[in-house]
C-alpha positions in Angstrom: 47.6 -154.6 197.4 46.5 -151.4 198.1 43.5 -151.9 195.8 42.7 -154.7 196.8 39.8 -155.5 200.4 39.8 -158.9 201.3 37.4 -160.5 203.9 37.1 -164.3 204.5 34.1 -166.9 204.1 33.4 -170.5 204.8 31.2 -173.1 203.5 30.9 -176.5 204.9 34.3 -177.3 206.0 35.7 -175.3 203.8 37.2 -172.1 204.5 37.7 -169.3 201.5 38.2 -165.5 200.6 36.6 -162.9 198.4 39.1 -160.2 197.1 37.5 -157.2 195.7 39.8 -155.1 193.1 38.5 -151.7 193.7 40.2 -150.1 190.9 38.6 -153.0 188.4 35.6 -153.4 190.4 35.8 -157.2 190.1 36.2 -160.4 192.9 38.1 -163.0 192.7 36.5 -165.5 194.9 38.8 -168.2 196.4 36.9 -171.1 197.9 37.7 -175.0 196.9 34.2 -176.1 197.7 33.1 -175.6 193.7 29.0 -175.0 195.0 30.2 -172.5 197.4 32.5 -170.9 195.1 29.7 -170.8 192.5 27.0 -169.4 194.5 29.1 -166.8 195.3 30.1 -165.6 192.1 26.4 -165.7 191.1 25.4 -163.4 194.3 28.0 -160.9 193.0 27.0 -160.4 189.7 23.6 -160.2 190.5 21.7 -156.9 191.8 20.3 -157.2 195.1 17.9 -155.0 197.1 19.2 -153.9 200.9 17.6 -151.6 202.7 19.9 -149.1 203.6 20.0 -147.5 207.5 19.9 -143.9 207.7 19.5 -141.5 210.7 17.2 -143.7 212.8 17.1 -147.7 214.3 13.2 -147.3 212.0 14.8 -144.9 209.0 15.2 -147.3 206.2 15.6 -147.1 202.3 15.9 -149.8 200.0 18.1 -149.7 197.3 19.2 -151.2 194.5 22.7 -152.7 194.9 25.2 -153.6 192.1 27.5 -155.6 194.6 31.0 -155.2 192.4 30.0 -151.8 192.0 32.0 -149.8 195.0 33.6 -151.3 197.5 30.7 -149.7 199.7 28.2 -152.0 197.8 30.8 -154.8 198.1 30.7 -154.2 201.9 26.6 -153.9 202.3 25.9 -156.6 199.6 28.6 -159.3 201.5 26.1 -158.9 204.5 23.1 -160.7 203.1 25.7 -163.7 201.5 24.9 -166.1 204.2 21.8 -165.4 204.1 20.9 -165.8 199.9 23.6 -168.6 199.7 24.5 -170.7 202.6 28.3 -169.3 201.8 29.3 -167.2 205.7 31.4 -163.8 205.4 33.7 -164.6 208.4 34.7 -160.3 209.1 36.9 -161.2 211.8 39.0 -164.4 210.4 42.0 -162.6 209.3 42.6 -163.6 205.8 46.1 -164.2 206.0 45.0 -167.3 208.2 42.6 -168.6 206.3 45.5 -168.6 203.3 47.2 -171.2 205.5 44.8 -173.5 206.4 41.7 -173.7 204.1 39.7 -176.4 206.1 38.3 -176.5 209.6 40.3 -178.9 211.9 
């Protein structure tokens, strides 16, 4: 498990995982809303462009992303989810929870 990051999401009352395989640079998205779970697949295998923070609050770059990449563009990429899909990276929900109960009560 090593190789694999895991971070949580949610969509409608629906609460989910992504787990990114850094050695085969592929996600395995866990969700049982199947429109959630869709859109996020897409957002993954798509390229996105973030602009990147450097040394500065006003130092920007923007950059083109390949999300399944690096687990760095994983990372960056899972920050504009909510935003392009609807489907909300929850950072803090520990996963292991969200593997025992996979709807909001």
């Amino acid at each position: 498990m090593e190789n694999i990051y895991s971070v949580a999401i949610s969509y409608g009352d629906d609460l989910g995982f992504v787990e990114y395989d850094k050695e085969k640079k592929s996600a395995l998205v866990t969700l049982a809303n199947d429109e959630g779970k869709s859109k996020t697949e897409k957002f993954l295998n798509e390229v996105h462009e973030i602009e990147i923070p450097h040394e500065t609050l006003l130092d920007f770059t923007v950059e083109k992303l390949k999300p399944l990449e690096s687990l760095k563009n994983f990372q960056l990429t899972m920050t504009k989810l909510w935003e392009a899909t609807g489907v909300h990276v929850d950072w803090s929900r520990p996963v292991e929870y969200v593997k025992l109960h996979r709807r909001y009560e």
